[in-house]
N, C-alpha and C positions, 0 to 999 in steps of 0.2 A: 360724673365723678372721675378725677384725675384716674387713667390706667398704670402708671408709674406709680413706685415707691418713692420717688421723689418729690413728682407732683402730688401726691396723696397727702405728705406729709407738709408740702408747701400749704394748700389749700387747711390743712387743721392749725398749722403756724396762725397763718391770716385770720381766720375764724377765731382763735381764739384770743387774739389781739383785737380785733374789734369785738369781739366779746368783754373784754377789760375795757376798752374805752367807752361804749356806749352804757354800762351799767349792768349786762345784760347778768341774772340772777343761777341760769341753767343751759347748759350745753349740750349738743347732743355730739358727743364724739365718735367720729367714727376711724377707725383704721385704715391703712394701705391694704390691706387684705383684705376687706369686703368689696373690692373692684374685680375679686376671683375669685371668692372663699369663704367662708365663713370664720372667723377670729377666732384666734388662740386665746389663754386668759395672757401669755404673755405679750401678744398683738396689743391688746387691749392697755395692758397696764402701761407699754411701750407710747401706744398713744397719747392716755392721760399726761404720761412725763414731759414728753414733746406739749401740749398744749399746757401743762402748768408751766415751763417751763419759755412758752413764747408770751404768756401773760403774763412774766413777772420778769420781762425783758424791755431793754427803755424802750422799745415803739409802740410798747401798752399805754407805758405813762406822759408819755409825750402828747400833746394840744395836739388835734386833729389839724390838720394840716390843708390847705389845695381851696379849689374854689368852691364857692356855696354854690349845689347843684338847683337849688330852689325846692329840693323836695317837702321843705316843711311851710314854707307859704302852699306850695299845692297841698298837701293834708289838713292846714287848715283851713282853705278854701271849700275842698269837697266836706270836709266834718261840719264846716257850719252852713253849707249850702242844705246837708240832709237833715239837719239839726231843725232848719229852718223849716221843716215839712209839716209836721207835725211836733206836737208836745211829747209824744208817746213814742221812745227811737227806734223800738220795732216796728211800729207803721210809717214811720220817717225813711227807715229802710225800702222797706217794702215800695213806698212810694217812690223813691230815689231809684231803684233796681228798676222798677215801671215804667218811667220817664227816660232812663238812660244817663240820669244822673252821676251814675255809678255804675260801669261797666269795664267789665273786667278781661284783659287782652286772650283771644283765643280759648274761653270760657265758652263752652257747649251747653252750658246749665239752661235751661228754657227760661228762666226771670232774669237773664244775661241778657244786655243788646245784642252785643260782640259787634260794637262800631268801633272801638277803639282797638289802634293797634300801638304796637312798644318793637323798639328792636334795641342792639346793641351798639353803641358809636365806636370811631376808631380807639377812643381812653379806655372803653371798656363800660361805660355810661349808662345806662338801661335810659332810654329817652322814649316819649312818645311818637310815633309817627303820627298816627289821627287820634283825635280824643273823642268823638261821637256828641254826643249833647254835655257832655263833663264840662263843668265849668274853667279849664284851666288851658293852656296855650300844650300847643306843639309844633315839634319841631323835624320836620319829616325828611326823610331820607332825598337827599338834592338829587333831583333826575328822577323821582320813581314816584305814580300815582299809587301804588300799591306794591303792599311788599308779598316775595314770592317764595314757593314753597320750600324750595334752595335757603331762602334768609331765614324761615324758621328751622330749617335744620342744624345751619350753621349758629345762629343763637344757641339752640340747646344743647349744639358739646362747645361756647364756648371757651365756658370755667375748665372743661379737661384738658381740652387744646392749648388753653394760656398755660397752665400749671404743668401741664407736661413738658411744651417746652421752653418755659423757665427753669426747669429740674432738669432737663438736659443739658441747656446753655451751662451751668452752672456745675455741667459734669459729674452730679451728685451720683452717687453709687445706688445697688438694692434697698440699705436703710436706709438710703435719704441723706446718709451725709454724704458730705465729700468725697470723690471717691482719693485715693492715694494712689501716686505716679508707680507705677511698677517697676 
């Protein structure tokens, strides 16, 4: 989570913008101040305003834009691959978690392969590097037979890293807005 009040409120911007565009029903919002703190009721309501307020802004209503990532040819790929297991989707599961059908990246679950890995591209992308027995293509990091412990760290702060400094670039103040030339 963004450590900035800028970045915080950038990232609940986003979220709640693609929360309008893809349909989504329920949000879970969170404040700049749960990166130190536990929320005020005025954090909170401060929040909501900010994301009613970026959902009912034109980049909510505006046609999604940029290139097809292929993510839904792969989910219908893997749904009808496990589909195809069994009649019963619990044991279609089951069997698909068995085989490696479905395996889930850096998942320590013991019915996990953990052959498949995922990292972050330069766009910001979540791509696969290996997929394990998954039915779907990957596209692995040029130069690296495996990714290393440095690239999953850096993956995991890199939603705070981007958001933070886009809210500095952006010279935004403690609330998040703009700050004013003194």
């Amino acid at each position: 989570f963004p450590r900035t009040p800028g970045g915080a409120i950038g990232l609940l911007r986003d979220s709640a913008v693609l929360a309008m565009r893809t349909g989504t029903e329920r949000m879970i919002v969170k404040t700049p101040a749960e990166a130190h703190r536990i929320p005020t009721i005025q954090d909170n309501i401060h929040a909501l305003e900010e994301a009613a307020l970026a959902a009912a802004g034109p980049y909510a209503r505006a046609d999604a834009a940029g290139a097809e990532f292929g993510v839904l040819a792969e989910a219908r790929t893997l749904v009808d691959t496990v589909l195809g297991l069994h009649p019963d989707v619990g044991r279609a599961l089951a069997e698909a978690f068995r085989r490696g059908l479905l395996d889930v990246p850096y998942c320590l679950h013991a019915d996990n392969a953990n052959r498949s890995r995922s990292y972050i591209d330069d766009r910001g992308s979540l791509q696969w590097h290996s997929t394990g027995a998954m039915p779907i293509g990957a596209t692995p990091v040029p130069g690296r037979d495996r990714l290393r412990a440095d690239d999953l760290l850096g993956m995991l702060s890199h939603t705070q890293e981007s958001f933070d400094r886009a809210a500095v670039a952006r010279g935004e103040g403690p609330d998040g807005r703009t700050a004013l030339p003194v």
